[in-house]
N, C-alpha and C positions, 0 to 999 in steps of 0.2 A: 430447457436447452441453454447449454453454457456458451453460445455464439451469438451475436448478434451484430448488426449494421446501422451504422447512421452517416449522411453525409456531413460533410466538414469543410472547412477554412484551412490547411497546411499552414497554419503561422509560423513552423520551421523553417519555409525555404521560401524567404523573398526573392520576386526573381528582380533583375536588373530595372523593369519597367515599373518597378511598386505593386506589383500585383501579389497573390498567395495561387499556388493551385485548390482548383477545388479535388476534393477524395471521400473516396469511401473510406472510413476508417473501419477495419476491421478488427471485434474483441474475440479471441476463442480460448479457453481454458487460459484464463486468466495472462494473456498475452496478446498482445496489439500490431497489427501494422497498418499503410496506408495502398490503399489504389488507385491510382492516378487515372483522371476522368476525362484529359486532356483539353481542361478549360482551368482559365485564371482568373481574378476579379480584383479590382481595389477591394482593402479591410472592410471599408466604409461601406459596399455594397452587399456586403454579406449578413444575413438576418441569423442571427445567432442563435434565436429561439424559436423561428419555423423551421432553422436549418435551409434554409436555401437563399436563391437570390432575389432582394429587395427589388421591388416593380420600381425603384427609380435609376434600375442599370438601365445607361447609356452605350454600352459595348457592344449591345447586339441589334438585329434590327426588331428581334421580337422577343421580351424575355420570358414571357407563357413560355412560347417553344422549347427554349434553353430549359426553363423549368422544369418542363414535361421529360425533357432528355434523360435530365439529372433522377429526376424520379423513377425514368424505365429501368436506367441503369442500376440503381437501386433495388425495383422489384427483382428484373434480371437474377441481380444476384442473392438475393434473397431465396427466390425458390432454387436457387440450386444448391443454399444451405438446407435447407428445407425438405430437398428431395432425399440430401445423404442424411438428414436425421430420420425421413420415412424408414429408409434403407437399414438406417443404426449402423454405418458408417462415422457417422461425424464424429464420433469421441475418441475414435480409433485415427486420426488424422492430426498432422501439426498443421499450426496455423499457417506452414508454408507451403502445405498442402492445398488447406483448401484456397487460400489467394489462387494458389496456379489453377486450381480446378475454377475459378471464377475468371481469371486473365485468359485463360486459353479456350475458354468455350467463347468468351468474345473474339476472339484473335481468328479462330480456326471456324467461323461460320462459313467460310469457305473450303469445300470439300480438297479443292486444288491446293490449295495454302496449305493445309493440314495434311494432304499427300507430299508435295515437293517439300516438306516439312521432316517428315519422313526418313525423305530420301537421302538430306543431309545429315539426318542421325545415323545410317545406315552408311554413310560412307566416314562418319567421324568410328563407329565402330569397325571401321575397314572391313563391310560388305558391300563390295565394289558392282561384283553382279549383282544381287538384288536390288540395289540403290537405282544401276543403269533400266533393270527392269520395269520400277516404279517410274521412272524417271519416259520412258519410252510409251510406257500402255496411260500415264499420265495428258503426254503430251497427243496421241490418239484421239484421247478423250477431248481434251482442249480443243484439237482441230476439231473434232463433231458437232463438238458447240458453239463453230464460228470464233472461237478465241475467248470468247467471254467466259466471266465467273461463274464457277456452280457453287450453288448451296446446295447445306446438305440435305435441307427438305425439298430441294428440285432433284435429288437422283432418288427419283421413287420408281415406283414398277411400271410408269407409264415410258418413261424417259430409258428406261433397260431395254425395251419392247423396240422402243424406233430406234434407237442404237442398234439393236439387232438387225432389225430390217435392213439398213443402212449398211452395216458392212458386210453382211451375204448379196447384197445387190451389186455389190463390185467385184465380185466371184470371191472373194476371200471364204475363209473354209469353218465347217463349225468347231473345230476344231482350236482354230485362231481364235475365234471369237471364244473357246471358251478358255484358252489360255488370259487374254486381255480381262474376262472378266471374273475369272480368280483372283489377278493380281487386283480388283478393285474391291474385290469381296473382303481381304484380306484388311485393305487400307480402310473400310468401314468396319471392320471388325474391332481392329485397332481404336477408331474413334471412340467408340461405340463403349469399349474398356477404359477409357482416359475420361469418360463421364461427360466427351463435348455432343452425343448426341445418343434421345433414346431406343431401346430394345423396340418399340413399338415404331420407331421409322425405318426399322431394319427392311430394305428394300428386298433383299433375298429369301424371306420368308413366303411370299407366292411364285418369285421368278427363278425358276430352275434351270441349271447352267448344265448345257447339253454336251455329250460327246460322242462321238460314232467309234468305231474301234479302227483303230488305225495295221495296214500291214504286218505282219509281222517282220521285227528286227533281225532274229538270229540265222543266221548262212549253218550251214552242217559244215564239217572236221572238215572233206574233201576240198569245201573251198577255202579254211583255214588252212590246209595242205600247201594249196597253190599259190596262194599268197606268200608262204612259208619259201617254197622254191624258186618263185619269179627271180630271173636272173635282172638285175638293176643294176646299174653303175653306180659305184656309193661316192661320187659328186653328185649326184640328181638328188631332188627334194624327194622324189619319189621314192627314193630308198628308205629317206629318213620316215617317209610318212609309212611306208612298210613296217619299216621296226617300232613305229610308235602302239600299231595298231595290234603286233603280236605282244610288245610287251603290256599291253592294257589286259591284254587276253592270258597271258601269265601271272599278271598279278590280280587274279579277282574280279575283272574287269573295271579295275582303276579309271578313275575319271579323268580326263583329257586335264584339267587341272592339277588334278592335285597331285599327277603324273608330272605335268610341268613345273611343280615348286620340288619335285626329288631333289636332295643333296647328296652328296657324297655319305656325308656323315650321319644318310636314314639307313646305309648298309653298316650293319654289324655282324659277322661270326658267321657268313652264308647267311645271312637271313634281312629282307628289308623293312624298316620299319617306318611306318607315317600314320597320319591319321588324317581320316577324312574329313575334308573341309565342312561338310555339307550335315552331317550328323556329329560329328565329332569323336565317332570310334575310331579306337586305335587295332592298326594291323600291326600283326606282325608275320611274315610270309618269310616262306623258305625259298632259296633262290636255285630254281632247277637251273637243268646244263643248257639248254637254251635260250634260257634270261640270262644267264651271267656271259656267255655271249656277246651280246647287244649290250648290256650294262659296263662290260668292260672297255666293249667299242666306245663308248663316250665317257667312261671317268678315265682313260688314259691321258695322267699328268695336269692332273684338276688337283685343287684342293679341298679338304673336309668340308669346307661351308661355300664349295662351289655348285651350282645344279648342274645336274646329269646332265640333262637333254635339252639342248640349244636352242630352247623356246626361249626364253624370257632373257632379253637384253639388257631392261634398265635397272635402277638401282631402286628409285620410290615404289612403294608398294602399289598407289594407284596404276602409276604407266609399266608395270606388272603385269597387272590385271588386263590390261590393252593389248600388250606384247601378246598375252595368250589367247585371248579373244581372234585379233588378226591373225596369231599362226593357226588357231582352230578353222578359223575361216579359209585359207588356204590347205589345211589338212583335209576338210572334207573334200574340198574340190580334185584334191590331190587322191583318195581315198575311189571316186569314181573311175577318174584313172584306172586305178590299177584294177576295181572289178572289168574294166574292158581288156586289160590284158590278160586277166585271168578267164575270160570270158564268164565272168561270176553275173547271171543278169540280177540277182538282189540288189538295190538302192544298199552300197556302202557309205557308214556315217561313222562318225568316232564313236556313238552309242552303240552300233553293231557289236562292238566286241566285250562288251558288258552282257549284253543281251543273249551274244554266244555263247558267252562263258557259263552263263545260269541252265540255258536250256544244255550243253555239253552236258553239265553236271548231271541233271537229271535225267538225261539219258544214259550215266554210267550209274544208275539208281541210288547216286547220293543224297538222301535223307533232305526232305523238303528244311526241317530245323536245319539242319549243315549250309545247303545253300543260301537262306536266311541269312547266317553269320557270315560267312563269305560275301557276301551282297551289302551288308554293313544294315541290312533291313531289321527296324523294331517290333513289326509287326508281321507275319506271319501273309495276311491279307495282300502283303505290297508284294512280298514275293513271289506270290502267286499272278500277279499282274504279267510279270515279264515270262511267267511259265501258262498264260492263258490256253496257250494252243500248241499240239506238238507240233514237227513238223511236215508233212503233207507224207514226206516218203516213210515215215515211220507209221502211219496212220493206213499206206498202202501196202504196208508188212501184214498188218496186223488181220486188213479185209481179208489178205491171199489165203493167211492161215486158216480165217475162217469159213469161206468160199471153199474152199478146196476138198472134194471129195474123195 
């Protein structure tokens, strides 16, 4: 093995008091750095030929102890060269590799640390919702555990179990609960890959994350009809939140987002084009006569690189992300509305017209693959998700025919 460890004296960097720090000096294919151990000693204390600190430091109150530190830290990182030479990893690695695979599995013994960690990588990549999402089922978790630290060998399958207990006991839904414990699945996934903890503490291999089947989302044509006709005053939010919800349902069932970053300049030639945030396929859709409608009602006297629809106020991409969030959150509220004046009794949501647009399709026997690419779905399987179940009246077409003598 072309790696190895020894601790050291940093004779490079005196600091002000006369001291050296002490380091792991690390060699790997033929290339050197240091890891700071976050202790410093006079020259004169440093035993050059056991490699550690002389029993006549006076700096500490016990130097066994300091000793023994020095030496875990050591082993520490040691087996986790050890483990990527098991693996036959190591050679395929720069030395500023495995430092960090030795720095961050120190660093990140805390599972929390190593999620809110996360989080800001996820908002320096400007993934503002996933970031808020880590950042919420994070803090969840925090409050469960009284605010204290979690390691990552304390979230094991016992600590899943009373976590669960605990937040069905406050009626929340299993549902939530398995929303919140995807998102942690995910962030030990993560870990799990960055080499700071191993496959055999993977907590999710006995505790399985449950879901019940939720309502169905999609309304039928008649009450897309009605919505269509509601007569609204177009000063009312109501109106806006009308045309938000048929144009989502024109375009594909467009995401409440990525509906809200439209520019001017995604219409080209009748046809609009964007790509979705979330997968990153690009559409390109033909603009019928009642999209272009509503689409002309709001780019009247806009510029090319203005957005369509008067969700998003600010200028920075984060309070972007915000603008849409809070107009979502008043869209859906706005969205129930108007199922009371349509007298629609389905639970209306900004998903609704995603979820109508797939099951429409398939009731005008558009090709499972078709609706797939319309849906922006990779896999075949997801599509099938939002086409789980027809809907009730077409199910009672289908008994009459058969019933009927």
């Amino acid at each position: 093995m072309k790696t190895n460890l020894t601790l050291a004296l940093d004779l490079r960097r005196k600091k002000s008091d006369n001291t050296y720090p002490i380091i792991l000096r690390l060699s790997h294919l033929r290339k050197t750095t240091s890891i700071s151990l976050g202790y410093s000693i006079e020259k004169e204390y440093w035993d050059s030929r056991k490699r550690n600190v002389r029993n006549s430091y006076k700096g500490v109150t016990s130097v066994s102890k300091l000793k023994n530190i020095l030496l875990k830290e050591k082993t520490r990182a040691s087996d986790i060269i050890n483990d990527l030479f098991d693996k036959k990893e190591l050679e395929f690695l720069s030395i500023k590799q495995v430092k960090d695979k030795i720095v961050r599995t120190s660093k990140y013994e805390s599972f929390f640390e190593f999620g809110f960690g996360l989080a800001e990588d996820l908002k320096k990549a400007q993934r503002y919702g996933t970031a808020r999402n880590y950042i919420g089922v994070l803090g969840t978790f925090k409050t469960y555990n009284n605010n204290k630290d979690l390691k990552f060998n304390e979230l094991n399958y016992d600590f899943l179990l009373k976590y669960e207990s605990q937040y069905l006991s406050k009626g929340n839904s299993i549902n939530g609960l398995a929303s919140n414990l995807r998102t942690i699945k995910a962030i030990y996934n993560k870990a799990i890959r960055a080499g700071l903890v191993k496959k055999e503490a993977y907590p999710f291999t006995n505790y399985k994350i449950r879901t019940i089947p939720t309502k169905k989302r999609a309304i039928d044509l008649e009450s897309i009809k009605k919505i269509l006709v509601l007569s609204l005053d177009n000063s009312s939010a109501l109106f806006h939140y009308r045309n938000y919800f048929l144009a989502s349902f024109m375009m594909y069932g467009i995401s409440f987002k990525d509906m809200a970053f439209l520019k001017l300049e995604n219409i080209i030639h009748g046809r609009i084009s964007f790509q979705r945030s979330k997968t990153g396929k690009l559409y390109d859709i033909k603009i019928s006569d009642q999209l272009e409608k509503i689409l002309s009602m709001y780019s009247a006297n806009k510029e090319k690189n203005e957005f369509i629809f008067p969700i998003v106020k600010r200028d920075k991409l984060e309070l972007q992300h915000k603008d849409i969030d809070w107009e979502r959150h008043r869209y859906n509220k706005g969205l129930k509305k108007i199922a009371t004046l349509c007298n629609i009794e389905d639970n209306l949501t900004s998903y609704v017209s995603r979820h109508s647009f797939a099951t429409q399709a398939m009731l005008q026997n558009v090709p499972l693959i078709a609706i797939s690419a319309m849906l922006g779905h990779s896999k075949l399987n997801t599509t099938q998700i939002y086409l789980k179940s027809l809907p009730n009246y077409i199910l009672d077409a289908y008994n009459e025919r058969i019933i009927t003598f």
